[in-house]
Kinemage of the C-alpha trace (Angstrom):
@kinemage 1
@onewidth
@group {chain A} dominant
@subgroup {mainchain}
@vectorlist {calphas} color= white
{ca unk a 1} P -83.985 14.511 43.999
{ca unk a 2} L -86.284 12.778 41.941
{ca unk a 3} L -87.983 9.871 42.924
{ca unk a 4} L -87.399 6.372 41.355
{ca unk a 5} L -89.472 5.225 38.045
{ca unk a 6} L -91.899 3.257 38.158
{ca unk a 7} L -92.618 0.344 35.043
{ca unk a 8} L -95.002 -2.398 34.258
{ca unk a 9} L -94.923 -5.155 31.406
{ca unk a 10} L -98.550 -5.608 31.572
{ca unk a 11} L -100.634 -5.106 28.415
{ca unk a 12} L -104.406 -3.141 27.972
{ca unk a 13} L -106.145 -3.679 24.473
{ca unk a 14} L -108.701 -1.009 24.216
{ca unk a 15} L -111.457 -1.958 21.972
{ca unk a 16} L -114.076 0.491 19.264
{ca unk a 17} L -116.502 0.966 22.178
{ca unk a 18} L -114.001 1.183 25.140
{ca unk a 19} L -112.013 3.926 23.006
{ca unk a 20} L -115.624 6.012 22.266
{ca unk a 21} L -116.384 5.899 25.794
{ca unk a 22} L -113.310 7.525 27.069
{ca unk a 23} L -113.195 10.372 24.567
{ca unk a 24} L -115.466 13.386 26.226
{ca unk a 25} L -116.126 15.810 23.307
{ca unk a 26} L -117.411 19.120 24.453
{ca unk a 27} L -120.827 17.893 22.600
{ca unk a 28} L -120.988 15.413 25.943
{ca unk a 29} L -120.002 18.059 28.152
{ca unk a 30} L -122.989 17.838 31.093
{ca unk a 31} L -123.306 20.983 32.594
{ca unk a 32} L -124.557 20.866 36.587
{ca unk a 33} L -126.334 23.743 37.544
{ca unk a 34} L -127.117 22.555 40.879
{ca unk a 35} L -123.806 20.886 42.136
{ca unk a 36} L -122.814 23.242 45.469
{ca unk a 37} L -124.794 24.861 48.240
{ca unk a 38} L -124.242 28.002 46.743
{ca unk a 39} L -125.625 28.154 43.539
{ca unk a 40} L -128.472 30.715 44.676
{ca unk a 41} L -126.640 33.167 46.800
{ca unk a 42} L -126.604 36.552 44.740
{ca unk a 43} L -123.466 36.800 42.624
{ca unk a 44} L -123.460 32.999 42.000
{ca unk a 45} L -126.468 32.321 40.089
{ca unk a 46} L -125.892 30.752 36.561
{ca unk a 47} L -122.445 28.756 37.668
{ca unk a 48} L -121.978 25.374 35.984
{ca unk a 49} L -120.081 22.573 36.905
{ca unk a 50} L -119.027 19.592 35.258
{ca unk a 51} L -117.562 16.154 36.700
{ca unk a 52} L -115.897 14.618 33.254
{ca unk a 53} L -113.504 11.693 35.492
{ca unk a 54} L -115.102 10.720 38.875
{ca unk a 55} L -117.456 12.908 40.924
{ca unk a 56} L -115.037 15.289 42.108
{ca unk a 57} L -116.763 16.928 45.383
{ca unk a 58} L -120.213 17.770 43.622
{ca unk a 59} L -122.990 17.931 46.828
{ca unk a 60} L -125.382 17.130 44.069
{ca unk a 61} L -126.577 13.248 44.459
{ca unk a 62} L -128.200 13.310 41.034
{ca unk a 63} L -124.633 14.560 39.596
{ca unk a 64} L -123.833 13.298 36.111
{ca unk a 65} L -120.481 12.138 35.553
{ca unk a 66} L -118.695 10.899 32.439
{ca unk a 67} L -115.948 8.391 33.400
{ca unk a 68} L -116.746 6.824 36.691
{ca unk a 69} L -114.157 4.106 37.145
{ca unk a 70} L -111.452 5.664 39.662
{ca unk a 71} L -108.272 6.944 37.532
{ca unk a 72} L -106.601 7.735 40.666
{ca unk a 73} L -107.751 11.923 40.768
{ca unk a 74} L -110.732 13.379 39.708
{ca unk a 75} L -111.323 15.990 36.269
{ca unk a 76} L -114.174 18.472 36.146
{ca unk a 77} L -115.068 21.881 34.901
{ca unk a 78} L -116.714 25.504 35.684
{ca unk a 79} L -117.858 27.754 33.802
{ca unk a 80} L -120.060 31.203 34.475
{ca unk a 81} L -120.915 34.290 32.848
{ca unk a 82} L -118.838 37.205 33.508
{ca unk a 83} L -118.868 38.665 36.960
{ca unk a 84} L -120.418 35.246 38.385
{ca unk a 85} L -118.502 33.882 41.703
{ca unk a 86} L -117.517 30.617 42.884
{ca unk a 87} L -117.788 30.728 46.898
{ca unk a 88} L -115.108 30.621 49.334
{ca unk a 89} L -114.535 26.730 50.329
{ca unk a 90} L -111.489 24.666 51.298
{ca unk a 91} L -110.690 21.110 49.819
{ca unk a 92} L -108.598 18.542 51.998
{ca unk a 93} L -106.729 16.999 48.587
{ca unk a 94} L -104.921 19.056 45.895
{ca unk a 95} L -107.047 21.297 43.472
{ca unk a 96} L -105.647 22.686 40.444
{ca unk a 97} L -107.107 24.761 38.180
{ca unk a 98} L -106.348 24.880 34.784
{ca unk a 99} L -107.497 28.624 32.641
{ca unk a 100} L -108.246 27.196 28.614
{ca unk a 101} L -110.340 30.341 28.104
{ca unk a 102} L -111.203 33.752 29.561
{ca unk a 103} L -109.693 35.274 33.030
{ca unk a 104} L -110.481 34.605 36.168
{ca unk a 105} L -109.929 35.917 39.934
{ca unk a 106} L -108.728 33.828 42.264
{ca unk a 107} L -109.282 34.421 45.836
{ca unk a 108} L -107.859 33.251 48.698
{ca unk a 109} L -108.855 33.130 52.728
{ca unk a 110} L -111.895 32.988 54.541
{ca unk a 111} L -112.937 36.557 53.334
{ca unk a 112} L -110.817 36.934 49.906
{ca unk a 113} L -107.898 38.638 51.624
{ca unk a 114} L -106.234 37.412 48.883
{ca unk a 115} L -106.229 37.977 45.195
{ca unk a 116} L -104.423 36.049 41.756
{ca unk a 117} L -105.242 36.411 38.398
{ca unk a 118} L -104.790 33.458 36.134
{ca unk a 119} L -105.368 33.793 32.065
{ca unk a 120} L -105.254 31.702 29.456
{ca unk a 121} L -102.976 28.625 29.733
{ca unk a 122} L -102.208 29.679 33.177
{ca unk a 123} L -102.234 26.848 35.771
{ca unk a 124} L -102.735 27.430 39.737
{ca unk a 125} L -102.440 25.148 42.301
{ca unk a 126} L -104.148 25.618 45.153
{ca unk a 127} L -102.910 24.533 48.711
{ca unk a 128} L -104.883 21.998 50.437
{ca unk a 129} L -106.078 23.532 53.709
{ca unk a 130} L -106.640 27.077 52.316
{ca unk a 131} L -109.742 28.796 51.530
{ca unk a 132} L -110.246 29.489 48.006
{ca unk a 133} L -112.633 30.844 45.872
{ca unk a 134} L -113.203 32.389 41.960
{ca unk a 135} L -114.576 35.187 39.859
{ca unk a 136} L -115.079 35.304 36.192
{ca unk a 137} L -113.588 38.339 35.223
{ca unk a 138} L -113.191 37.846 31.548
{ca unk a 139} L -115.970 36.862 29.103
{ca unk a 140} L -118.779 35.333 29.671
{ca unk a 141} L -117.515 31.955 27.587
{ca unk a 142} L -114.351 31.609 29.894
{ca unk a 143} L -113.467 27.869 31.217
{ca unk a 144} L -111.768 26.731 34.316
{ca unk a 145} L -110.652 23.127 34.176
{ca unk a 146} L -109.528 21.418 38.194
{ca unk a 147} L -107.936 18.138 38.569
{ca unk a 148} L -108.298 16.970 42.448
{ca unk a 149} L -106.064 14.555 43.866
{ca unk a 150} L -107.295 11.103 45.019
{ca unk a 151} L -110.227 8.833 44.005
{ca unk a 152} L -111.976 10.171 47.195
{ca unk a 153} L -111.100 13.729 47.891
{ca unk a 154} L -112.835 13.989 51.019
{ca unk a 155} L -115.705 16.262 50.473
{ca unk a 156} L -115.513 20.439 50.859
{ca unk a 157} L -115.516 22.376 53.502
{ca unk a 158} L -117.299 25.777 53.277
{ca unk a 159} L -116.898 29.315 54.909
{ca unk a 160} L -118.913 30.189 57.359
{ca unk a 161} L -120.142 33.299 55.965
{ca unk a 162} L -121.267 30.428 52.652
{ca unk a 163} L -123.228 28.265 54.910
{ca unk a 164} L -125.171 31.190 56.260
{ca unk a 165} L -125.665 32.967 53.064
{ca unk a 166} L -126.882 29.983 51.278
{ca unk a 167} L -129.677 29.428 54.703
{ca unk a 168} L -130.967 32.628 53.793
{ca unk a 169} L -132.227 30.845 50.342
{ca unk a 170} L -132.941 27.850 51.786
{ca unk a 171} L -130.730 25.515 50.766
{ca unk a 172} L -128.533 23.234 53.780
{ca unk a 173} L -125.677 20.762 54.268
{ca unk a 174} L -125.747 17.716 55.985
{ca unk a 175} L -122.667 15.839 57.686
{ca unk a 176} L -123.112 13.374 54.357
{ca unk a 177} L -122.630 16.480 52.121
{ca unk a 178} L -126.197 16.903 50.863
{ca unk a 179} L -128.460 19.551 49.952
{ca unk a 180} L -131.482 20.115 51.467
{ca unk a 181} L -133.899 22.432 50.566
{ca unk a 182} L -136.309 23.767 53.561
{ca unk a 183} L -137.997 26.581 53.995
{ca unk a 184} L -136.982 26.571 57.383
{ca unk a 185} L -133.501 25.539 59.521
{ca unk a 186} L -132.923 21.934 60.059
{ca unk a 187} L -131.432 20.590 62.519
{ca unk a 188} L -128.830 17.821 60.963
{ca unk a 189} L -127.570 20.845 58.882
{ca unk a 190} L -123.466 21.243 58.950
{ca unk a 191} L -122.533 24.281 61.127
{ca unk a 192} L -120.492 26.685 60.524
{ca unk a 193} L -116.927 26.216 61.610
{ca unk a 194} L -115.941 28.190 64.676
{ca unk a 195} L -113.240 30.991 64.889
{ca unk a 196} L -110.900 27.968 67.378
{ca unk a 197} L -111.628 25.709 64.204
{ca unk a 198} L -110.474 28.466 61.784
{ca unk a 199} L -107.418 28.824 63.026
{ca unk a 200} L -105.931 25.188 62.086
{ca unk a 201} L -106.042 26.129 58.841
{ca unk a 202} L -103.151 26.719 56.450
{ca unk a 203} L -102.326 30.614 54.995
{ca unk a 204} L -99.471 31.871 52.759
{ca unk a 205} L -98.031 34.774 51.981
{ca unk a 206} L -98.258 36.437 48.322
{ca unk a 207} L -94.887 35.324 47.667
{ca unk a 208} L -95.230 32.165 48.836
{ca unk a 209} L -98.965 31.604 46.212
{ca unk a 210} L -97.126 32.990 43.793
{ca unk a 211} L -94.914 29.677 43.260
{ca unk a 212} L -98.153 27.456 42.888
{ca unk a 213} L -98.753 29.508 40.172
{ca unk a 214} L -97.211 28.593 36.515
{ca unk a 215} L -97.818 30.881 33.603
{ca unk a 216} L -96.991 30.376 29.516
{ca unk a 217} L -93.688 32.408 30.066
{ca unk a 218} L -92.230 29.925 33.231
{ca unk a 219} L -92.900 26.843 31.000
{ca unk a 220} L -89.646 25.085 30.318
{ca unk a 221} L -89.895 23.367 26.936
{ca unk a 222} L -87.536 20.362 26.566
{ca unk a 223} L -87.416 18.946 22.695
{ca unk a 224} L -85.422 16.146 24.476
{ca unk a 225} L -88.116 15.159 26.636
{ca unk a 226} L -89.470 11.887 24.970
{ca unk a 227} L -86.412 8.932 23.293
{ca unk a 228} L -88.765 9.422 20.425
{ca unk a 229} L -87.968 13.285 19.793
{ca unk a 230} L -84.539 12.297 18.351
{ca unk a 231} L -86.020 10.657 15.309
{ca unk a 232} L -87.504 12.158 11.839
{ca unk a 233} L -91.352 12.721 12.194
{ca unk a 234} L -91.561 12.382 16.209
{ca unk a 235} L -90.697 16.329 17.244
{ca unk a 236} L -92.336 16.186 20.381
{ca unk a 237} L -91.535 18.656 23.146
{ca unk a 238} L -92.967 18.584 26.721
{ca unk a 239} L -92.379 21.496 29.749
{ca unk a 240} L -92.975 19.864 33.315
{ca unk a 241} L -95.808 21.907 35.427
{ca unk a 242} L -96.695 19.801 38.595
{ca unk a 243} L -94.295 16.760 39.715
{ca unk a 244} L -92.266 14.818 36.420
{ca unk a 245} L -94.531 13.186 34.650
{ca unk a 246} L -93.602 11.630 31.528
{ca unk a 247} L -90.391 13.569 30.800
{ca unk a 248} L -87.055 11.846 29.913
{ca unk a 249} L -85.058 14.948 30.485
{ca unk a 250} L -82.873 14.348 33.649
{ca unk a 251} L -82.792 18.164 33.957
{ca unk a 252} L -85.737 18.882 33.850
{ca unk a 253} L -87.300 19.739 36.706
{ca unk a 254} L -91.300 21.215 37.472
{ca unk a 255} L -91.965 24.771 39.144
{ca unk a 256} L -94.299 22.681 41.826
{ca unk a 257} L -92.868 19.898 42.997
{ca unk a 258} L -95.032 18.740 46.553
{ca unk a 259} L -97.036 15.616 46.000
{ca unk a 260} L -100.396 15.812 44.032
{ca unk a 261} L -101.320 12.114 43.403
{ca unk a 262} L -101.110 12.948 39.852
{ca unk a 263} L -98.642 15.289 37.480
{ca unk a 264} L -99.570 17.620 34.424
{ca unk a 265} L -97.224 18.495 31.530
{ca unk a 266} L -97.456 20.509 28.523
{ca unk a 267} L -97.049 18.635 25.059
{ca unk a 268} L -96.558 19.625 21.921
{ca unk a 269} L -96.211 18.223 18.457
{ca unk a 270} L -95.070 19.956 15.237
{ca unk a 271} L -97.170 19.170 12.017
{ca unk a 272} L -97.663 15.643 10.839
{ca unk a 273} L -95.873 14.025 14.118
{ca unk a 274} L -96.382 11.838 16.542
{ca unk a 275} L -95.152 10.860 19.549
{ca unk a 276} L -94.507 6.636 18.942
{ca unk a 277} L -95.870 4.127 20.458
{ca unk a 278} L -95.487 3.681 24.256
{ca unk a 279} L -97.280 2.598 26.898
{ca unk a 280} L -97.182 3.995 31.022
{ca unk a 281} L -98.272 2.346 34.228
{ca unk a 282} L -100.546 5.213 35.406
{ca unk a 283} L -104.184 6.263 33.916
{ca unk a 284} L -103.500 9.208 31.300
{ca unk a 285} L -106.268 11.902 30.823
{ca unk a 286} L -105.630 14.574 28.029
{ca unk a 287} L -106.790 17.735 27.830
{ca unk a 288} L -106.949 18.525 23.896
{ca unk a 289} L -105.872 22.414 24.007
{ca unk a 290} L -105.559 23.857 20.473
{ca unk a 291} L -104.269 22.291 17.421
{ca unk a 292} L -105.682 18.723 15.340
{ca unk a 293} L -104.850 15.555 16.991
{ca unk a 294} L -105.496 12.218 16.935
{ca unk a 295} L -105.151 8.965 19.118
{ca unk a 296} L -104.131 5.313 18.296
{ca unk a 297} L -104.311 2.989 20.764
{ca unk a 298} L -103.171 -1.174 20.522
{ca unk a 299} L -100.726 -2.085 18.169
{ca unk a 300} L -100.854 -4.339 15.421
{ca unk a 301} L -104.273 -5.780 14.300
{ca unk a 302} L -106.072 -4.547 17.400
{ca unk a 303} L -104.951 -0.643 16.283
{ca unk a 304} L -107.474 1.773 16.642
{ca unk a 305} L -107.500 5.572 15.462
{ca unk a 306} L -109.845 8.094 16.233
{ca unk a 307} L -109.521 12.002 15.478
{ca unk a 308} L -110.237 13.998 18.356
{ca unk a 309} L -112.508 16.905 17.948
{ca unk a 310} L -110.640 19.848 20.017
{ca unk a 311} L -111.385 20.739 23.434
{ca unk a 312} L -112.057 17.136 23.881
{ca unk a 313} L -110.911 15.387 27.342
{ca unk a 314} L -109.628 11.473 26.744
{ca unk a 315} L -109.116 8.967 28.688
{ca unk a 316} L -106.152 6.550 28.373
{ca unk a 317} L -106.260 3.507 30.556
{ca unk a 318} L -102.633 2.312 32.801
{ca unk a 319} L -100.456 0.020 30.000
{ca unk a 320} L -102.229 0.671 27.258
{ca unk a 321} L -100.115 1.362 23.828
{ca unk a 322} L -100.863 4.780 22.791
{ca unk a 323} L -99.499 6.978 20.135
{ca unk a 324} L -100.211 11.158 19.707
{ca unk a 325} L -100.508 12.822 16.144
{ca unk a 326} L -100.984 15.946 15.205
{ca unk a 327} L -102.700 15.400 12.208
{ca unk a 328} L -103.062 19.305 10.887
{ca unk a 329} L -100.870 22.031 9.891
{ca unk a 330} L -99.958 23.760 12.730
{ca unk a 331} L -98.839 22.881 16.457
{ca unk a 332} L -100.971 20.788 18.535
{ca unk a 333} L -100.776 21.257 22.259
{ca unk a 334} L -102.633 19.166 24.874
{ca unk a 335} L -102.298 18.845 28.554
{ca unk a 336} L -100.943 15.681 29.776
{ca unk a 337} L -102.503 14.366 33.514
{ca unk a 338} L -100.747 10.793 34.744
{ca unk a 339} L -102.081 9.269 38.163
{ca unk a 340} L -99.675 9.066 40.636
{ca unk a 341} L -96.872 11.468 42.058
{ca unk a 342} L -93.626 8.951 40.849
{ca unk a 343} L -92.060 9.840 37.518
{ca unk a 344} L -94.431 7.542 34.707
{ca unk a 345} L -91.563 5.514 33.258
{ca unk a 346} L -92.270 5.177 29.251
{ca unk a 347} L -92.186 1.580 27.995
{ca unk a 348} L -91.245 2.339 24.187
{ca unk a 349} L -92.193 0.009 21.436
{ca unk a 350} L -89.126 -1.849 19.953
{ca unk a 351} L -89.225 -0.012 16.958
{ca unk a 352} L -88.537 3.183 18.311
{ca unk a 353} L -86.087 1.839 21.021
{ca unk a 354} L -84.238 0.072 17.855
{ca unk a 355} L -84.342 3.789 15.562
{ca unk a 356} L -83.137 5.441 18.343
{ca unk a 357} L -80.139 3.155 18.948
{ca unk a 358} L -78.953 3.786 15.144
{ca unk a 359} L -79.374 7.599 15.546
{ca unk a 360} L -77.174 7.028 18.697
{ca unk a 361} L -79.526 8.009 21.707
{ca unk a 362} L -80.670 5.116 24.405
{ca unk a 363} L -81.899 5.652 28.089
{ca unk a 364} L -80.121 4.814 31.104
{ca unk a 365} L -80.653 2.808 34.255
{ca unk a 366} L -83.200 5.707 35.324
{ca unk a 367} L -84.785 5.864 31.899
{ca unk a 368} L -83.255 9.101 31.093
{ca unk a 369} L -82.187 9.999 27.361
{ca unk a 370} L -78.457 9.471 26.570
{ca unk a 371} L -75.926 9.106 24.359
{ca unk a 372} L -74.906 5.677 23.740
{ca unk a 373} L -71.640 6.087 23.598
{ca unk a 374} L -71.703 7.039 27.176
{ca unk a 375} L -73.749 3.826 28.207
{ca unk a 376} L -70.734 1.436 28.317
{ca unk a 377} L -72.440 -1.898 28.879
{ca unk a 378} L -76.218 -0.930 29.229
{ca unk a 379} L -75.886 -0.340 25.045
């Protein structure tokens, strides 16, 4: 069942400077070399992290981050050369990860007992309360996007066999989660979690990981997703990954449906449309996939355009008017993150509402496309 929509009449202008700052192109892309305890055990040398929205659960106090306001979950980045691992550690809110380039190995329990390989436009969530860890195994250029639930996600807890391993080259973690470096133990250091400790935590079977994964062929591509699909010049299609986001579809339904504190969608726009102008109640972060796009925000004289240089990461505030074009001459795809775990009701601007009604279509009490005809009263 889903859950009820949520709506707000409030209104966000987004002015020139307010729009630059929450449009990340890969040229502001700050790459953290230091961020985890592990960064010097051998095998995980050269591993970069990035914090684009909020500071994720980087142990590195001197962390840049590119959006800091709280959008409700955190965005943020790795990428390592081929062969390069990402440590076994355990988060306490949702972690997805999100493959735009290369292959990786994901692995799973304390000592990788586990293994899932995700490609290109593959999305895994991972289960909160699991060990998890990852291994480039494609080029050297491959990128792994995560969006973690919550504003705070409550830090990281590492494997035991991490915590020692990283001693070895010196670097600690205190209760706080920082680094020290020493050449010698310290005392306030985090120890390692006992076997008793261990065994609270969550496992699943192969079967059971396999449904928090989501690959290009599950995707389930609606083209009557958004009211503004049924018009000329607004071919917009969207396929549901985690929880049901923006979609208008009353059948459609995600592959992962337990609560996040945010959902993520695919959309997609044929050449030369757009999506209309609407608004949501929840922040909006977009991951600009392949394809030429471009973002207008406001309405009337307050309207603001800016192209969007691909593999760009944008940031639309809660009741804001926005509208998505593809403004090339092939599909555009992006990757569509709304705060919250509640359907995002879309608040369409009159003129669409008013096209639709003459090409027949309307929503119902839910917000769900329908024919009119079949509205009685609510027409």
């Amino acid at each position: 069942m889903k859950a009820p929509l949520r709506t707000s009449l409030a209104n966000v202008v987004v002015d020139a400077s307010e729009m630059a700052r929450r449009v990340i192109p890969p040229s502001q892309f700050q790459a953290d070399t230091a961020a985890f305890i592990d960064v010097r055990i051998p095998g995980s040398a050269g591993k970069a992290s990035y914090s684009f929205i909020g500071p994720g659960v980087s142990q590195n106090g001197d962390q840049k981050i590119n959006l800091t306001e709280p959008h409700g979950f955190n965005v943020g980045a790795a990428s390592m050369p081929h062969g390069v691992v990402n440590n076994q550690h355990m988060h306490y809110s949702a972690e997805v990860f999100i493959c735009t380039r290369g292959e990786f190995e994901v692995r799973v329990g304390e000592n990788c007992e586990q293994t899932l390989t995700i490609g290109q436009d593959t999305i895994f969530s991972a289960p909160t309360w699991i060990f998890r860890g990852f291994k480039n195994t494609g080029p050297d250029d491959g990128w792994l996007f995560a969006v973690l639930g919550g504003d705070d996600t409550g830090g990281i807890l590492w494997a035991p066999q991490v915590l020692k391993a990283a001693a070895e080259t010196g670097l600690y973690l205190t209760s706080d989660y920082d680094i020290i470096e020493s050449s010698s133990p310290v005392p306030e250091a985090v120890a390692p979690i006992d076997t008793t400790e261990l065994a609270e935590l969550d496992s699943y079977t192969d079967d059971e990981l396999a449904e928090f994964v989501v690959e290009p062929s599950e995707l389930d591509w609606s083209t009557r997703a958004l009211l503004s699909s049924v018009l000329a010049h607004h071919s917009a299609d969207l396929a549901p990954v985690i929880g049901y986001g923006m979609s208008q579809d009353r059948r459609h339904a995600p592959k992962i449906t337990n609560p996040h504190g945010f959902t993520i969608e695919w959309l997609r726009l044929e050449p030369g449309a757009s999506t209309g102008d609407h608004r949501i109640a929840d922040n909006q972060v977009l991951f600009m996939i392949d394809g030429d796009w471009s973002v207008e925000v406001n309405l009337g004289d307050d309207r603001l355009r800016q192209q969007i240089e691909l593999g760009s990461i944008v940031s639309i505030p809660e009741n804001a008017w926005r509208n998505l074009v593809n403004t090339g001459s092939g599909q555009a795809r992006c990757l569509v993150v709304c705060g919250g775990d509640s359907p995002s009701r879309i608040d369409w601007h009159h003129t669409i509402i008013s096209a639709a009604k003459e090409a027949g279509w309307g929503t119902d009490a839910s917000g769900y496309i329908a024919p009119l005809a079949l509205l009685g009263s609510q027409t």
